[in-house]
C-alpha positions in Angstrom: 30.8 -35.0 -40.4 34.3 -34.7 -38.9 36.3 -37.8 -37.8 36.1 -39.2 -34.6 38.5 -37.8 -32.0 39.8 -40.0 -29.2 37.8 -40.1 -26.3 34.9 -38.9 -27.8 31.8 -41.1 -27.4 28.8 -41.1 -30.1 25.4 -42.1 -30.1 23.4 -42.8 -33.3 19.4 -41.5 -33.3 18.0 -43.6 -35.9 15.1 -40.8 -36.7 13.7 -39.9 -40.3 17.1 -37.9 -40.7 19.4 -39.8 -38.6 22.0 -37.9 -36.8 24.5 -38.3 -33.9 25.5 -36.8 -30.7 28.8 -36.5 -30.2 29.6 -36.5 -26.2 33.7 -35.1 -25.8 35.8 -32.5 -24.7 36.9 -29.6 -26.7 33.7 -30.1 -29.1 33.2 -26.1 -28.9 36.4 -24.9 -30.2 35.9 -27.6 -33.3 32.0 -26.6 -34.3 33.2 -25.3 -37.3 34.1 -28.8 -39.0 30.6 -30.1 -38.4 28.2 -27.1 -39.6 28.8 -26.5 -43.1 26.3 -23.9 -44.2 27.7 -20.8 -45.6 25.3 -18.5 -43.0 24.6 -19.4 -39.4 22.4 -17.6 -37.0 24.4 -18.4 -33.7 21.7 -18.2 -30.8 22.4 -17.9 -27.2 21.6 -15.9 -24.0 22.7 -13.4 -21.9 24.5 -15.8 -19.5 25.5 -18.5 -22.2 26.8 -15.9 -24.5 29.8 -13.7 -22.6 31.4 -17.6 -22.0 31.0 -19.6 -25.3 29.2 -17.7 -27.9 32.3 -15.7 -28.8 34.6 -18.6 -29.1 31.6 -20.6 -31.1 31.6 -17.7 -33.4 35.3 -17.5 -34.1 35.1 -21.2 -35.0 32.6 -20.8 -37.2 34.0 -18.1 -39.3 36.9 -20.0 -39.0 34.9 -22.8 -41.2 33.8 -20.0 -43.8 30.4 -19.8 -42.2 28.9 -16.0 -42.2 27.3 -15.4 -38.8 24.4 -13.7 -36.9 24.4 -13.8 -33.4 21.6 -13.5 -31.7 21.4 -13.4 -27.8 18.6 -13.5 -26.1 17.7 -13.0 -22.4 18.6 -15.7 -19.9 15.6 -17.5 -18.5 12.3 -19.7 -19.1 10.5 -16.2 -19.9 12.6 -16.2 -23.2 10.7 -19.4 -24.0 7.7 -17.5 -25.6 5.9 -16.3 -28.9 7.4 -12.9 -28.4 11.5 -14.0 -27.9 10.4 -16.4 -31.3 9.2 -13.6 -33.1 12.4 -11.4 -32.9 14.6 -14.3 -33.4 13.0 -15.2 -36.6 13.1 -11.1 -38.0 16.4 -10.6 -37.3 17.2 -13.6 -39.8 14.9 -12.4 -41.6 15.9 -8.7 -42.0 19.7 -10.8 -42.2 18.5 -11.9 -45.3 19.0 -15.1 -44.2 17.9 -18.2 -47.2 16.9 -21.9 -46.5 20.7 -22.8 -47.1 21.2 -21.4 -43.3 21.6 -22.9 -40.3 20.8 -22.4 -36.4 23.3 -22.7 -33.9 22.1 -23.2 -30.6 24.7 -22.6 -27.8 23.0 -23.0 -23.8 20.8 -24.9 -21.8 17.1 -26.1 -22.6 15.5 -22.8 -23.3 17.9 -22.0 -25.9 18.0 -25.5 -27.7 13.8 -25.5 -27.7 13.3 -21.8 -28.9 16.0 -22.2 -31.5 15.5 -25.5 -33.1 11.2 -24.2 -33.3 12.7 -21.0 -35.0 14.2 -24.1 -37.6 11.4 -26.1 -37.9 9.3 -23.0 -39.0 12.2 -19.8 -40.6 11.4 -20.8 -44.2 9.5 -23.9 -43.5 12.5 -25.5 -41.9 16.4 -25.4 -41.9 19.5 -27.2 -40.6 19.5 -27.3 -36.8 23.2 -27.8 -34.9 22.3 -27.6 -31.1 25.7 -26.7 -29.0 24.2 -27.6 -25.6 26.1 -26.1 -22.2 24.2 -27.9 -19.5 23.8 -30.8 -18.6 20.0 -31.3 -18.7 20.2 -29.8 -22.4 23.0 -32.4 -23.1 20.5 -35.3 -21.7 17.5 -34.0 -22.6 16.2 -30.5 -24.7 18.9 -31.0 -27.3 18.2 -34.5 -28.2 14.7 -36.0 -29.7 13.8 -33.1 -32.0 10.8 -31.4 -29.6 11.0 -28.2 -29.9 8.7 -25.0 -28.9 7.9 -22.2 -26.4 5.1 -22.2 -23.6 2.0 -19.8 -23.3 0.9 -18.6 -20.3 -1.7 -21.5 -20.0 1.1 -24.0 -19.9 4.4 -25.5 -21.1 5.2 -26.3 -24.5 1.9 -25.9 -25.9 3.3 -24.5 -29.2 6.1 -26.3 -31.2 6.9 -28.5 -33.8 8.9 -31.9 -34.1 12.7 -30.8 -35.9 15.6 -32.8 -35.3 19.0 -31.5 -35.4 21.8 -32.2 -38.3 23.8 -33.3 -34.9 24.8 -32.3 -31.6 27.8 -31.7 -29.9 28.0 -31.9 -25.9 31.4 -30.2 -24.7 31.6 -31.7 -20.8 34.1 -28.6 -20.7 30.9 -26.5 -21.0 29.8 -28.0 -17.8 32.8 -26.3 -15.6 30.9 -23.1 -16.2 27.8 -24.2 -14.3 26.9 -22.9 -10.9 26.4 -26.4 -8.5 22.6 -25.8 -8.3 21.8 -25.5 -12.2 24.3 -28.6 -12.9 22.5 -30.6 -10.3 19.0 -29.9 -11.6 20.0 -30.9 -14.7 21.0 -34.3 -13.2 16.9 -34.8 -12.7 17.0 -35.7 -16.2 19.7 -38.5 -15.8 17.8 -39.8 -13.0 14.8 -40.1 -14.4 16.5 -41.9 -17.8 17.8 -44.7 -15.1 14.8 -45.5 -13.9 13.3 -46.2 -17.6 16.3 -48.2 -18.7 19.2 -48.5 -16.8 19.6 -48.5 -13.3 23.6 -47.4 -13.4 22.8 -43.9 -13.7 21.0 -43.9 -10.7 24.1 -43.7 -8.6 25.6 -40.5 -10.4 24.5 -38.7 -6.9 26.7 -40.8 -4.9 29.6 -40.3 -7.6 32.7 -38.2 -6.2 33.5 -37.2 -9.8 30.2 -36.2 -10.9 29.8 -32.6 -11.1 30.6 -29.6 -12.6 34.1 -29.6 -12.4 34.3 -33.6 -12.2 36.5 -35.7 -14.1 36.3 -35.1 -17.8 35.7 -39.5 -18.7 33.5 -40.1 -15.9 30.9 -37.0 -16.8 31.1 -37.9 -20.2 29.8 -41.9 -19.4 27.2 -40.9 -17.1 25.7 -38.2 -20.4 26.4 -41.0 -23.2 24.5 -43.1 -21.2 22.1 -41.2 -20.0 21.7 -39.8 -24.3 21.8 -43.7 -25.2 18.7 -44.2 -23.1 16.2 -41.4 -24.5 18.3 -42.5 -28.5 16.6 -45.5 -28.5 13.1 -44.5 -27.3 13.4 -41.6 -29.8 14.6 -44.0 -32.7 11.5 -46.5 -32.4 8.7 -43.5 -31.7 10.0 -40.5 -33.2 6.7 -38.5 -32.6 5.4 -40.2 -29.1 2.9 -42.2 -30.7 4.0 -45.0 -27.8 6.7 -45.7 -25.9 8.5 -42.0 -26.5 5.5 -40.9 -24.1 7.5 -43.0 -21.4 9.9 -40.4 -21.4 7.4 -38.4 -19.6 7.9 -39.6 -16.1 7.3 -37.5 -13.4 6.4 -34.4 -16.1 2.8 -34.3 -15.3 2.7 -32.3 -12.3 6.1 -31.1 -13.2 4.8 -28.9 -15.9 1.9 -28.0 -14.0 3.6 -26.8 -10.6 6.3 -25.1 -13.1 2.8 -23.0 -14.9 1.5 -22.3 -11.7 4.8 -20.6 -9.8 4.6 -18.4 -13.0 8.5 -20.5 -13.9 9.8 -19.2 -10.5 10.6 -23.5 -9.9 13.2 -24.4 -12.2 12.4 -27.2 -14.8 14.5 -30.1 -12.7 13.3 -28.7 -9.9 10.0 -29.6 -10.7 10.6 -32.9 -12.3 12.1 -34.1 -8.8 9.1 -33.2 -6.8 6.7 -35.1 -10.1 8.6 -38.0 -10.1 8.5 -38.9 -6.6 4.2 -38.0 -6.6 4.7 -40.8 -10.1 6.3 -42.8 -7.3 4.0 -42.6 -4.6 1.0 -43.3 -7.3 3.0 -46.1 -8.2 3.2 -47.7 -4.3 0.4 -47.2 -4.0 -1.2 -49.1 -6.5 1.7 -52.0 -5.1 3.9 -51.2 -8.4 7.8 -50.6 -8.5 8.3 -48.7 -5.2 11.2 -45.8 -5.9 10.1 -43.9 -3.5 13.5 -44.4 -1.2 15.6 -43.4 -4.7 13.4 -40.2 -5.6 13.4 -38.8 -2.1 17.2 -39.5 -2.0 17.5 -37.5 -5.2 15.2 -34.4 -3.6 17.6 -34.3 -0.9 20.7 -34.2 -3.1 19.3 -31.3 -5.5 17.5 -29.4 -1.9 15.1 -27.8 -4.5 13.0 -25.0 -4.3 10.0 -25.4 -1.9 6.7 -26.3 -3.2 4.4 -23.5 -4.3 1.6 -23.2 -1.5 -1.3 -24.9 -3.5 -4.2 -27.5 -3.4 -3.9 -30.1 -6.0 -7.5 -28.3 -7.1 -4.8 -25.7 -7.9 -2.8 -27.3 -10.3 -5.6 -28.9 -12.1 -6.6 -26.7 -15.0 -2.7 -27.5 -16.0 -3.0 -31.2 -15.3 -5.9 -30.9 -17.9 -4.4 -28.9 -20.3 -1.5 -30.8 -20.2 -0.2 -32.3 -24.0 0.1 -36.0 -23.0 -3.7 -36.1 -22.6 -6.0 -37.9 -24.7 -8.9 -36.6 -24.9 -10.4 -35.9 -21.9 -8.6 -38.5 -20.0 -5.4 -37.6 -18.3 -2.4 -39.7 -19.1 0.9 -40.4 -16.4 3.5 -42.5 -16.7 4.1 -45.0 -13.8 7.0 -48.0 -13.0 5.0 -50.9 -13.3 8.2 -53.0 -12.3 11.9 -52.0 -12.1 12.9 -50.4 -15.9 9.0 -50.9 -16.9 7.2 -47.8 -17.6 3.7 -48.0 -18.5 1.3 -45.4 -19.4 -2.3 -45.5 -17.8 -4.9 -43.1 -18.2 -6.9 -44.4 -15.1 -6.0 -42.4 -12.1 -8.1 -41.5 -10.5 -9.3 -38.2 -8.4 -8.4 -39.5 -5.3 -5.3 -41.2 -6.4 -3.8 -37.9 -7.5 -5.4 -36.0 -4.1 -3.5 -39.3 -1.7 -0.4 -39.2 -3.3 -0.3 -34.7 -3.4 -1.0 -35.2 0.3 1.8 -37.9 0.9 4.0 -35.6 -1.5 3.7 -32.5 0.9 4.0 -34.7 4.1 7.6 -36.4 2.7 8.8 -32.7 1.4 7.7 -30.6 4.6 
């Protein structure tokens, strides 16, 4: 692992392998003196791949590494069996051996699809994710969940694989369009209503955004990483309080199945955590209500799909957090107190779906 550089900021995940994540500027040009493996398949996509694969590449020839680059095309439809099965044969008919690595350079899709092609080319091999938004800095890359979606719903195949380390570049984020940073800033919210209530004024910041101040993005993501580190290093496989990290995804993942991926992955995590919000009032919990509407109106998302909750409900079922046939959710028993319940009931979800459409219309 390569010295620390001033101003860099790292965060230990204290998983069965124990890595970092290293949160700096100029971490792409330098990727070279963290992945050591003498072959690397370098995965990207088509939007990722003109503006940082080609410099990621040259630094890691630079380190002696042989490379494959793969690129695949932008979008949640590369997230899928079929994009997994040509990424996998081309290392294969590379001749790639189990003393590779994967290089993931992008946002979510790129980080999940890649580090499932690790968990499974070979039975498993060294993961480096290289993420270049900011929801995969705060989110995809870290944890070690990886996989792809089926048409029935959203990461219903893919395998626990945490990477050798990861390196988020806040340079990267100077190359995002406003929309796509901002929905990655669902992520951040949602990690400041678990456990720290600071991040929860990155909206309001001046100097948070794509070309923002260099420090100031780089505290808001190590603390934002720092959060989601220390759920992942007590429950590396959600078998308790990891599953806390699923705020709001409930209907997210179910409204994101049901427009076919046309809402956008933060886009849908805004609208599911304020419906975890208004469950939550209305049970008299923590009311965030005021804070989750502010955030819709911030990232002016997508509009709804045009569907009954009865809609959404064979992906509500279906969904991976279930136990059983009981459907779990996450709600904010009390400020930075998440509790999972699997007693909501029918017309719970149907009153706070009806609320949900009333606040958004």
């Amino acid at each position: 692992m390569s010295d620390t550089v001033a101003g860099e900021k790292r965060v230990a995940v204290e998983t069965g392998r124990p890595y970092e994540v290293i949160v700096g500027a100029g971490l792409l040009d330098r990727v070279g003196q963290f992945v050591t493996e003498p072959a690397v398949a370098l995965v990207s996509d088509s939007d990722v791949a003109p503006l940082h694969a080609v410099g990621v590449r040259e630094a890691l020839e630079a380190g002696g590494a042989g490379v494959l680059a793969v690129t695949l095309p932008a979008g949640e439809a590369s997230k899928s069996l079929s994009e997994f099965e040509t990424l996998v044969r081309e290392m294969a008919s590379a001749g790639l051996k189990r003393d590779c690595a994967i290089v993931a350079v992008g946002g979510g899709v790129v980080s999940d699809l890649a580090g499932f092609a690790a968990a499974s080319y070979l039975r498993g091999v060294a993961f480096y994710a290289c993420p270049t938004s900011l929801l995969a800095m705060v989110d995809a890359s870290v944890g070690g969940k990886t996989g792809v979606n089926l048409p029935e719903g959203k990461n219903l195949v893919g395998a626990f694989w945490q990477p050798r380390a990861v390196l988020a570049d806040v340079n990267a984020l100077a190359t995002l369009p406003e929309p796509v940073f901002r929905e990655g800033a669902v992520e951040l919210f949602k990690h400041g209503l678990l456990a720290d209530e600071w991040l929860l004024g990155a909206i309001d910041e001046t100097g948070f955004g794509p070309a923002g101040d260099a420090e100031v993005l780089a505290e808001y993501i190590y603390r934002s990483v720092l959060v989601k580190a220390r759920i992942v290093s007590g429950d590396e496989r959600e078998s308790g309080k990891r599953a806390h990290l699923n705020l709001g995804h409930n209907l997210a993942h179910a409204l994101e199945a049901a427009s076919s991926h046309r809402l956008r992955h933060g886009e849908a995590v805004a609208y599911g955590l304020l419906f975890s919000a208004l469950l939550a009032q209305a049970r008299g919990w923590y009311d965030f209500v005021s804070p989750a509407r502010n955030l819709l109106e911030w990232l002016q998302p997508a509009p709804l799909p045009n569907r009954e909750l009865t809609d959404l409900q064979p992906y509500l079922e279906r969904d991976k957090k279930n136990l059983g046939e009981r459907q779990r959710f996450v709600l904010m028993r009390a400020k930075e107190t998440p509790v999972v319940v699997d007693d909501v009931q029918p017309g719970e979800l149907e009153s706070a779906w009806r609320r949900l459409l009333e606040v958004v219309s």
